[in-house]
KEMIKOL-919268 format. One line per 5 residues: their letters; for each residue y, z, x of C-alpha. Coordinates in pm, whole numbers. Layout:
residues N
a> Y:Z:X | ... .
END
This chain:
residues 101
xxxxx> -4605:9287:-8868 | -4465:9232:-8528 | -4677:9071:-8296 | -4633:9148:-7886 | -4797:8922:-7642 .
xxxxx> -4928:9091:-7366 | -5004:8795:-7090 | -4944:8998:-6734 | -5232:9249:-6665 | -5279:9628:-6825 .
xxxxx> -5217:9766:-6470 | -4981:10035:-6332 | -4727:9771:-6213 | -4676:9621:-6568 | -4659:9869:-6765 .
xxxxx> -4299:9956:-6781 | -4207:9670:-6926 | -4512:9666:-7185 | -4384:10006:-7247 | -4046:9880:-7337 .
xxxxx> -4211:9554:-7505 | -4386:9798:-7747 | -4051:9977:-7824 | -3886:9742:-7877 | -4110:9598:-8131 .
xxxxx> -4142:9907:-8317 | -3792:9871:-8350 | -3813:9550:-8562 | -4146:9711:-8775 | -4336:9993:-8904 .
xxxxx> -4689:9730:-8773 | -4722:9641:-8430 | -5035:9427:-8305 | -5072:9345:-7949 | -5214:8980:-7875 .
xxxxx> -5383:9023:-7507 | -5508:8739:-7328 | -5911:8686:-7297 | -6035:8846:-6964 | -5757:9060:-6953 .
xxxxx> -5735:9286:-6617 | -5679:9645:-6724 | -5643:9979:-6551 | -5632:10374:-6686 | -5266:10364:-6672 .
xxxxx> -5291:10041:-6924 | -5527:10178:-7124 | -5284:10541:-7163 | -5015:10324:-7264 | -5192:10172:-7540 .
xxxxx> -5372:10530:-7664 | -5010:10680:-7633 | -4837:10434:-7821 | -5103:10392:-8074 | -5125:10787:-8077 .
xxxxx> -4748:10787:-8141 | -4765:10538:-8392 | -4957:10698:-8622 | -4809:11025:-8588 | -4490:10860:-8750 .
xxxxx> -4673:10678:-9012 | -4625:10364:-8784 | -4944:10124:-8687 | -5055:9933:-8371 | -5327:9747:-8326 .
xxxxx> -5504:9499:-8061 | -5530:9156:-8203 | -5806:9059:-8013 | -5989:9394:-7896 | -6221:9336:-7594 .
xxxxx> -6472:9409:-7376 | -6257:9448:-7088 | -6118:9784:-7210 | -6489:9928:-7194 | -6556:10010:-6830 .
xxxxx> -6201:10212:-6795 | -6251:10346:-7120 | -6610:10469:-7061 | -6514:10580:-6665 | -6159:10765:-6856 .
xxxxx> -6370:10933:-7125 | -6199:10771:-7380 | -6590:10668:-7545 | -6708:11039:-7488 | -6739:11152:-7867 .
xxxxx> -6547:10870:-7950 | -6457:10833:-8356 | -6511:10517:-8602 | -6135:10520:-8608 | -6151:10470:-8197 .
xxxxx> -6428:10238:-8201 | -6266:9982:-8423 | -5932:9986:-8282 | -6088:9937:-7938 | -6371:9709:-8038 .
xxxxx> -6387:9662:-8405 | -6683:9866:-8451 | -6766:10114:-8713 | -6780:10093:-9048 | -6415:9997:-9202 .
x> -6290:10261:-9522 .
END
């Protein structure tokens, strides 16, 4: 598993290079887990970047997943949609919730 630090905020102006980051670490591995920092500012265009590259991920058999999934996420997620009929499959990679198969 390759592990990708994410330290800089989940906003428009970083993501780019998380973009790349998250590539490039795919690269390397089939498992990607991004570590963010606690309190982590976060944005919609953050928040895409992560559902598109987790969305990609699976659809070619790859994995990514949030080593620390917080609360931080919620508001944008909830204000995005994201939570609107979301599944167990959403809720734990986003939160750890739901019951794990």
């Amino acid at each position: 598993m390759r592990r990708v630090l994410v330290d800089a905020a989940l906003v428009v102006r970083n993501v780019a290079g998380l973009r790349q980051s998250i590539l490039d670490a795919f690269e390397e591995d089939d498992a990607v887990t991004l570590d963010l920092v606690e309190d982590q500012a976060v944005d919609l265009c953050g928040v895409q970047l992560i559902e598109a590259a987790r969305r990609q991920a699976q659809a070619v058999g790859k994995t990514l997943s949030l080593a620390h999934p917080g609360e931080a996420f919620r508001p944008v997620l909830e204000a995005a949609g994201f939570l609107t009929e979301a599944s167990e499959d959403d809720l734990r990679f986003w939160f750890l919730e739901g019951s794990v198969q």
